[in-house]
C-alpha positions as CSV (number, residue, x, y, z in Angstrom):
1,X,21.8,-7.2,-2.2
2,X,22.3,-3.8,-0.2
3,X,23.1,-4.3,3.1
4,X,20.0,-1.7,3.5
5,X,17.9,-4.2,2.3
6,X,18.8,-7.2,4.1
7,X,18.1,-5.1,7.2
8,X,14.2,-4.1,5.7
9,X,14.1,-8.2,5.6
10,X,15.3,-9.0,9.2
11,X,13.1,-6.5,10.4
12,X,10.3,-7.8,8.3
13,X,10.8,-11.1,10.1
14,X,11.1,-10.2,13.1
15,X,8.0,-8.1,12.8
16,X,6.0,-11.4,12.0
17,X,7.7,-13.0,14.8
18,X,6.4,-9.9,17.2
19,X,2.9,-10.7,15.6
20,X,2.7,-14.0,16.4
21,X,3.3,-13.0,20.2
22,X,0.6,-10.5,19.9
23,X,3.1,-7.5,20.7
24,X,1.3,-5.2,18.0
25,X,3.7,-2.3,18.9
26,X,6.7,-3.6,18.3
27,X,5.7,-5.5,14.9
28,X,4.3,-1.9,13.5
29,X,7.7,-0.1,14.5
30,X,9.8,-2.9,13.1
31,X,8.0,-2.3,9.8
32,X,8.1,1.4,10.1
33,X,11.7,0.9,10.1
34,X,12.0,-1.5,7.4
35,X,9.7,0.9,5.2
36,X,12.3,3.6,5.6
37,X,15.2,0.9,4.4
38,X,13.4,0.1,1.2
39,X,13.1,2.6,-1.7
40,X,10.0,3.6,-3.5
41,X,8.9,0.6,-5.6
42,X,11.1,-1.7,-4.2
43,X,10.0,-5.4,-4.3
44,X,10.9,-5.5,-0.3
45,X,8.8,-2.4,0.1
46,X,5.5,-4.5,-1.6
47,X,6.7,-7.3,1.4
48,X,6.7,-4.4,4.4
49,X,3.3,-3.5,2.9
50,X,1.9,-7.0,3.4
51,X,3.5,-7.6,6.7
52,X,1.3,-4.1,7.9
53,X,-1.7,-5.6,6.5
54,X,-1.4,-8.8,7.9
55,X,-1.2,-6.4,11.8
56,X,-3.9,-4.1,10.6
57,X,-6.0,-6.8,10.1
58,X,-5.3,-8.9,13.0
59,X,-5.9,-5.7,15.0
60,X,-9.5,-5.6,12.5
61,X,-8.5,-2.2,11.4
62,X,-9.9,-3.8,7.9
63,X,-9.2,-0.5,5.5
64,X,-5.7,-0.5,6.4
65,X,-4.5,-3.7,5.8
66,X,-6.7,-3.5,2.7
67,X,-4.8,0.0,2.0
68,X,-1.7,-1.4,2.3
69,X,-2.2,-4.7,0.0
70,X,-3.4,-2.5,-2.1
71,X,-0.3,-0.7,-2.5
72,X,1.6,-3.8,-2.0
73,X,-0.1,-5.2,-5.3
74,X,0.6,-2.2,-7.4
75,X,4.4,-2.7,-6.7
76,X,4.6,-6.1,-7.4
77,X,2.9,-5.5,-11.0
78,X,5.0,-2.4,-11.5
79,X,7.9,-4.3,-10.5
80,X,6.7,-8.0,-13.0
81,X,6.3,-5.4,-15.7
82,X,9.5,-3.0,-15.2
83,X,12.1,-5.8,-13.6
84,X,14.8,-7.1,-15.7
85,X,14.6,-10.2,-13.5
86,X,12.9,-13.1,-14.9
87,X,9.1,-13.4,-13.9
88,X,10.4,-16.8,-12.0
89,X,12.6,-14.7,-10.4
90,X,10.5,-11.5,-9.3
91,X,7.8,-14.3,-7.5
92,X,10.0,-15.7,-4.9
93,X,9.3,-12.6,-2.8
94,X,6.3,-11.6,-2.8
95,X,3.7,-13.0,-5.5
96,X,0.2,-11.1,-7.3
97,X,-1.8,-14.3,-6.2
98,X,-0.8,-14.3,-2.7
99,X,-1.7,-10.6,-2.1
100,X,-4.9,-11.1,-4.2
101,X,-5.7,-14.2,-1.6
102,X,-5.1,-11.4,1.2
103,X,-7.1,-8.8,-0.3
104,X,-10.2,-11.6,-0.7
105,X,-10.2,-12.8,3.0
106,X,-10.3,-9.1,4.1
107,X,-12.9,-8.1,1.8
108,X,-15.1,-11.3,2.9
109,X,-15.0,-9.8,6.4
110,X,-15.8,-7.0,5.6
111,X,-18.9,-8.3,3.9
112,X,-18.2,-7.4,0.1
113,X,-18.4,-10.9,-1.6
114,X,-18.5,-9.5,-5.0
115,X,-15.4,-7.7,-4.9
116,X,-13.7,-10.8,-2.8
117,X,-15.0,-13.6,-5.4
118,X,-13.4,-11.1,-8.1
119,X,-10.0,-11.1,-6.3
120,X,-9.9,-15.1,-5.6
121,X,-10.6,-15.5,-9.3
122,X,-8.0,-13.5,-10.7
123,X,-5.7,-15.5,-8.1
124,X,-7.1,-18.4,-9.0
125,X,-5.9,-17.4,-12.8
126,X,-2.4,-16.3,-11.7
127,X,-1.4,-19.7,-9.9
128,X,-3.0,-22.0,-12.6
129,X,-0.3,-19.8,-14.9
130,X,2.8,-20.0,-12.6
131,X,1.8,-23.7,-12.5
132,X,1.8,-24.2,-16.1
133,X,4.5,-22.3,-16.9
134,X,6.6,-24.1,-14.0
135,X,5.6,-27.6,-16.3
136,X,6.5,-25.8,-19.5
137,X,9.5,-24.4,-18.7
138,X,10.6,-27.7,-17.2
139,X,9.4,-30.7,-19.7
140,X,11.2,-27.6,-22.6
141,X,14.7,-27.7,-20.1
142,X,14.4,-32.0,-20.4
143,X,13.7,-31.8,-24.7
144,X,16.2,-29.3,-25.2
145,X,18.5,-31.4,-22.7
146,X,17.7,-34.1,-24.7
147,X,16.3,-36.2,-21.8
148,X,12.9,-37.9,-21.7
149,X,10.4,-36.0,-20.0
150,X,9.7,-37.2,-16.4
151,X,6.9,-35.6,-14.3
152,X,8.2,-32.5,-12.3
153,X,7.8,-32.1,-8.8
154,X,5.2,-29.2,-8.1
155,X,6.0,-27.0,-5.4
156,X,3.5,-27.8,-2.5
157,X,3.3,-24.4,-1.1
158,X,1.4,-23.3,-4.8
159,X,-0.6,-26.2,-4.7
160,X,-1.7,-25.4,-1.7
161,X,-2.1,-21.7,-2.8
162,X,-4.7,-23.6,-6.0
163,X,-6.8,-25.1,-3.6
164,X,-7.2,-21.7,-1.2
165,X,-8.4,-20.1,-4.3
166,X,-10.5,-22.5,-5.1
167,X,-12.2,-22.8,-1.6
168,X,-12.2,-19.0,-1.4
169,X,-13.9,-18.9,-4.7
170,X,-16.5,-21.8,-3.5
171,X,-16.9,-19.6,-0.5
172,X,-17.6,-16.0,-1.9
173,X,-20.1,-18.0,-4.4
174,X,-22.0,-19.7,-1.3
175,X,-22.2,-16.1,-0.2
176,X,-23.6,-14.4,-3.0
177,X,-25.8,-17.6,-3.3
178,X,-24.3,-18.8,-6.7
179,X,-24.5,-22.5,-6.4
């Protein structure tokens, strides 16, 4: 990692830590900064971009954070796509299904359910898939290993990431009065 990078990262979290203190000025010139450390396309780029939508929408400037997760999304496909990394890999910085969650919520408030049911279904697609490849790839690891196959340990954090799609889906549908 580029000593370039690792700086776009601290300033990244210290821009979230300036959020949670409410000190929107700081947060948004931490990120500027970080945004200037990270190249073009740059997976840590796709983060900075989340970490200004999360302020912009905080603030309930609405079309900017959904701007910027917007742009945030179209790097992290580029990136899954292009990346010589494995997908596994390419997910533990930023993930498609986290930025779709994002992109849902904002929608919601802004009152277009259609478009946010869309979004919480296609993450509600993605995690089912990094789930079941997660129990693939590890009940294959045991066989090949020769080892019985024992029940893996799901991460919590994307189970908990399921069941936010799901509600968000359950939500958008109560909206649009789909029951």
């Amino acid at each position: 990692m580029k000593s370039s990078q690792e700086a776009a990262i601290i300033c990244n979290i210290l821009s979230m830590s300036f959020l949670q203190k409410e000190n929107f000025n700081v947060a948004l010139e931490l990120l500027r900064k970080a945004e200037t450390l990270t190249e073009e396309g740059d997976k840590y780029r796709a983060v900075t971009y989340n970490n200004f939508a999360c302020i912009f929408r905080r603030t309930k400037k609405l079309r900017s954070a959904l701007s910027y997760l917007e742009k945030a999304l179209e790097i992290e496909y580029h990136y899954l796509h292009y990346s010589h990394e494995s997908v596994d890999d390419c997910l533990q910085v930023l993930n498609p299904t986290d930025i779709h969650l994002n992109i849902c919520a904002i929608l919601s408030q802004m009152g277009k359910h259609e478009l946010a049911l869309q979004h919480s279904m296609k993450a509600l697609i993605l995690i089912q898939d990094e789930l079941i490849t997660k129990i693939f790839t590890h009940e294959q690891a045991q066989i090949d290993e020769g080892q019985p196959v024992t029940e893996i340990k799901k991460p919590e954090d994307r189970l908990t990431v399921l069941c936010i799609a799901y509600h968000n889906i359950a939500v958008e549908q109560e909206f649009l009065k789909q029951y």
